[in-house]
Rosetta silent file (secondary structure, phi, psi, omega in degrees, C-alpha in Angstrom):
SEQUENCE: XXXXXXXXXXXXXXXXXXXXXXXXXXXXXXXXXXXXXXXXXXXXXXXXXXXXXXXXXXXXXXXXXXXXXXXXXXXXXXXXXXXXXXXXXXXXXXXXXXXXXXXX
SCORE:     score description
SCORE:     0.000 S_00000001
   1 L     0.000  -35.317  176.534   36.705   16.547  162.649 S_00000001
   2 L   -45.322  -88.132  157.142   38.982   13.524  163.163 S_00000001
   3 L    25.420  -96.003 -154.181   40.286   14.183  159.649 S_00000001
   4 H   -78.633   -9.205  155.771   41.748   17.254  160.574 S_00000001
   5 H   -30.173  -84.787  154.072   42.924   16.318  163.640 S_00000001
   6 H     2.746  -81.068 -133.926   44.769   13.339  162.121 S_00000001
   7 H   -83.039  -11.105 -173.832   46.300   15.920  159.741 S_00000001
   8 H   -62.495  -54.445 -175.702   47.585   18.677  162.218 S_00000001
   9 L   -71.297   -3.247  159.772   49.617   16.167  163.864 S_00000001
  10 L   -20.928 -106.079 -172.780   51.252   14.933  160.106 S_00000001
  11 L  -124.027  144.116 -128.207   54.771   16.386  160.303 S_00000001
  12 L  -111.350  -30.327 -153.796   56.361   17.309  163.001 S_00000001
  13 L  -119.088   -6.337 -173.173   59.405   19.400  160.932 S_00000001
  14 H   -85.205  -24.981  151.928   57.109   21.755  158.841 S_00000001
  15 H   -35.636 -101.004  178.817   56.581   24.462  161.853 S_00000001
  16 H   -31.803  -63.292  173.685   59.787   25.011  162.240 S_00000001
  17 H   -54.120  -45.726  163.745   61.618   24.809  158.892 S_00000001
  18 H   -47.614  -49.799  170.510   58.640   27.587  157.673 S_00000001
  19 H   -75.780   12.404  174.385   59.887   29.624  160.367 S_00000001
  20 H   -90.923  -45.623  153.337   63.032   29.453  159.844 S_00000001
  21 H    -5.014  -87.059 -167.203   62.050   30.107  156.155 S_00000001
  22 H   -71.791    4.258  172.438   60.444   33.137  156.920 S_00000001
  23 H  -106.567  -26.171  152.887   63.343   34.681  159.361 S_00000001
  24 H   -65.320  -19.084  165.052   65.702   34.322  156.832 S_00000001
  25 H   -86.962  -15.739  158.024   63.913   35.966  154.289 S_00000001
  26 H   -49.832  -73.990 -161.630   63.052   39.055  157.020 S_00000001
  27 H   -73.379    3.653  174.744   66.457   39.207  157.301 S_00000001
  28 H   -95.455  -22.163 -168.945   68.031   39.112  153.694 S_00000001
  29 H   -93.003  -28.572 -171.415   65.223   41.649  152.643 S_00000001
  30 L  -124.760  -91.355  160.908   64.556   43.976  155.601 S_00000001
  31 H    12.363  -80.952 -173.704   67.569   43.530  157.906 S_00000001
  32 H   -68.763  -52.720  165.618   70.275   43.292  156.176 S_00000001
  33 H   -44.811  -38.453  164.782   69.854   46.234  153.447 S_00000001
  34 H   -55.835  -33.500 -163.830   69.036   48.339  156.611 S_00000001
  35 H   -96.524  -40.108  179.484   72.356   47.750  158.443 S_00000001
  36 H   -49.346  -51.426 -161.579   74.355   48.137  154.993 S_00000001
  37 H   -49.163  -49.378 -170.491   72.669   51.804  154.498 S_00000001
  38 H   -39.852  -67.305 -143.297   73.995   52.732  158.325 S_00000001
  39 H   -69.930  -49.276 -148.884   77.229   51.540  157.739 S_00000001
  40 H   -75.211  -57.156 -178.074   77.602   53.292  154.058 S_00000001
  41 H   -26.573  -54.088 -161.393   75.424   56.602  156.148 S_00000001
  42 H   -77.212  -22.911 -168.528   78.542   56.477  158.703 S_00000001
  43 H  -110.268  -10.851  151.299   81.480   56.203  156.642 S_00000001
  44 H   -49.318  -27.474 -157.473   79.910   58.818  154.168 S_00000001
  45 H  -106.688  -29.422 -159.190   79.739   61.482  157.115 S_00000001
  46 L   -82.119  -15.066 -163.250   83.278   60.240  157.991 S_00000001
  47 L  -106.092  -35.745 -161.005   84.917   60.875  154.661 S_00000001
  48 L   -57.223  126.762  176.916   82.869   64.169  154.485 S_00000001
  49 L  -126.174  155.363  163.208   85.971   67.157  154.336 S_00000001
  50 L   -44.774  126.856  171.718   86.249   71.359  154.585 S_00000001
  51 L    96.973   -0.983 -147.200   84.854   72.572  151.094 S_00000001
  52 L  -104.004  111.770  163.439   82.731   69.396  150.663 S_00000001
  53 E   -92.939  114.987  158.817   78.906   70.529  149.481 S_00000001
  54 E  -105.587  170.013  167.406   76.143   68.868  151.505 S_00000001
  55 E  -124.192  139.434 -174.993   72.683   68.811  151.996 S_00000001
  56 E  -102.492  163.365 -157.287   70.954   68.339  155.248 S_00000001
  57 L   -57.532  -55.575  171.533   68.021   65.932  155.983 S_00000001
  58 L   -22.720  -19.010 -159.532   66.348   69.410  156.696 S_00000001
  59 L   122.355  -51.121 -156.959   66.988   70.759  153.266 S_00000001
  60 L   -66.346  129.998  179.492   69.585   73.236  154.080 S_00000001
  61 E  -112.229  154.428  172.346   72.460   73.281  151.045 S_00000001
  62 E   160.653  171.433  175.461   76.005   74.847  151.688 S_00000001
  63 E   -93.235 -171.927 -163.471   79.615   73.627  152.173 S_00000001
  64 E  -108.024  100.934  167.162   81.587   72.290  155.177 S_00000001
  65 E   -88.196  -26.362  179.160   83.210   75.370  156.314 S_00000001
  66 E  -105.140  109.654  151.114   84.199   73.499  160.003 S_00000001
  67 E  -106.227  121.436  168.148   84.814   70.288  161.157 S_00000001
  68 L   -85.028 -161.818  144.746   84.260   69.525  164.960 S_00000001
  69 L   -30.919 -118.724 -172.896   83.752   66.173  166.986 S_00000001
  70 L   -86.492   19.263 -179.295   80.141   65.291  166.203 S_00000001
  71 L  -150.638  151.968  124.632   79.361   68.632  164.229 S_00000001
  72 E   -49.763  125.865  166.147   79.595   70.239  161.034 S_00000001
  73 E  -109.950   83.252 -155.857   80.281   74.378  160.385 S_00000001
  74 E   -99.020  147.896 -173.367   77.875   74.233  156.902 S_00000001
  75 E  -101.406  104.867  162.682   78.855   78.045  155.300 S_00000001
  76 E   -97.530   -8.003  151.203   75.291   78.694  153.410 S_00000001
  77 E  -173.594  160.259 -142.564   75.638   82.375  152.078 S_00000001
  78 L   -29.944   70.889  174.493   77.952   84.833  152.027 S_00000001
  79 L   135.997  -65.824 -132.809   79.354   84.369  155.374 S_00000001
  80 E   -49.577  158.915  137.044   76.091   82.897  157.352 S_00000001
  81 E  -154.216  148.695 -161.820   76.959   79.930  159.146 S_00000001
  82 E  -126.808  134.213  165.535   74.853   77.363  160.787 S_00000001
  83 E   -90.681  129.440  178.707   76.296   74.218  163.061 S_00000001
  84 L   -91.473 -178.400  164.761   75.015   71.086  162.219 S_00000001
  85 L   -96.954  119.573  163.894   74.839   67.487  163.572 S_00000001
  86 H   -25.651  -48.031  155.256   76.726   65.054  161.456 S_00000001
  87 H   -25.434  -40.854  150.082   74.108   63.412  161.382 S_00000001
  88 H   -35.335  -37.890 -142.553   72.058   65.850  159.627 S_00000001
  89 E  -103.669  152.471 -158.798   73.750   65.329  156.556 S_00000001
  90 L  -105.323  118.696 -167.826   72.029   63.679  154.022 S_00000001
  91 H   -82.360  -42.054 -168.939   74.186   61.163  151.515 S_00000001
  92 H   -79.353  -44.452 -175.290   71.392   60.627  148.786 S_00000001
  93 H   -67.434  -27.227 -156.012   70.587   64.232  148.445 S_00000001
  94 H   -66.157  -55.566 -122.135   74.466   65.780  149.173 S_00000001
  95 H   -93.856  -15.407  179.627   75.327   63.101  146.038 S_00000001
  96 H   -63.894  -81.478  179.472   71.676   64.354  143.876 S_00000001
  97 H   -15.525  -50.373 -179.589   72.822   68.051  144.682 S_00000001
  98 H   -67.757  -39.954 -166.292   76.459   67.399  143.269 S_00000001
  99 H   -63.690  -45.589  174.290   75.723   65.963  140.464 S_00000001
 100 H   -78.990   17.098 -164.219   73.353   68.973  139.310 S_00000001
 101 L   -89.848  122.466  158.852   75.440   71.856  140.899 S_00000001
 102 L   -47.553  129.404  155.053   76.720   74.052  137.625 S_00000001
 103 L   -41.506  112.985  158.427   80.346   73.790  136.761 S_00000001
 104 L  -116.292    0.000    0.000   82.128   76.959  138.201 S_00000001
């Protein structure tokens, strides 16, 4: 029992430097890739123009007939239109969608 006593109280610097250890790797792995997506998420909806085809996290496909403030006027068939949240719109599917959308 001594023993392990003895050994708890070894070094003094190995506590810490593991945690420090392990908050830098939270943050190069979970952290940091997370704040990059926002920021790319934000300046994608910012760049986002009239005529532009997205898709919203919902699903919904059509083009940007409107730009407000904080909303989207997506046109989805002949004529309907629904207002969206910027937010809504989805950058990996908008950029999936484009790529297969037929050449007209």
């Amino acid at each position: 029992m001594l023993s392990i006593l003895l050994q708890a109280q070894g070094n003094n610097w190995s506590f810490p430097i593991m945690m420090v250890l392990m908050f830098g790797i939270l943050y190069f792995f979970m952290i940091r890739p997370q704040q990059k997506k926002a920021k790319d998420q934000k300046k994608f909806t910012e760049e986002i123009k009239k005529g532009d085809y997205v898709v919203t996290i919902g699903g919904v496909h059509g083009r940007v007939a409107e730009i407000e403030d904080d909303t989207f006027i997506i046109e989805v068939e002949r004529g309907a239109r629904i207002k969206f949240s910027k937010s809504a719109v989805s950058m990996e599917s908008t950029k999936a969608a484009a790529s297969k959308k037929p050449a007209a």
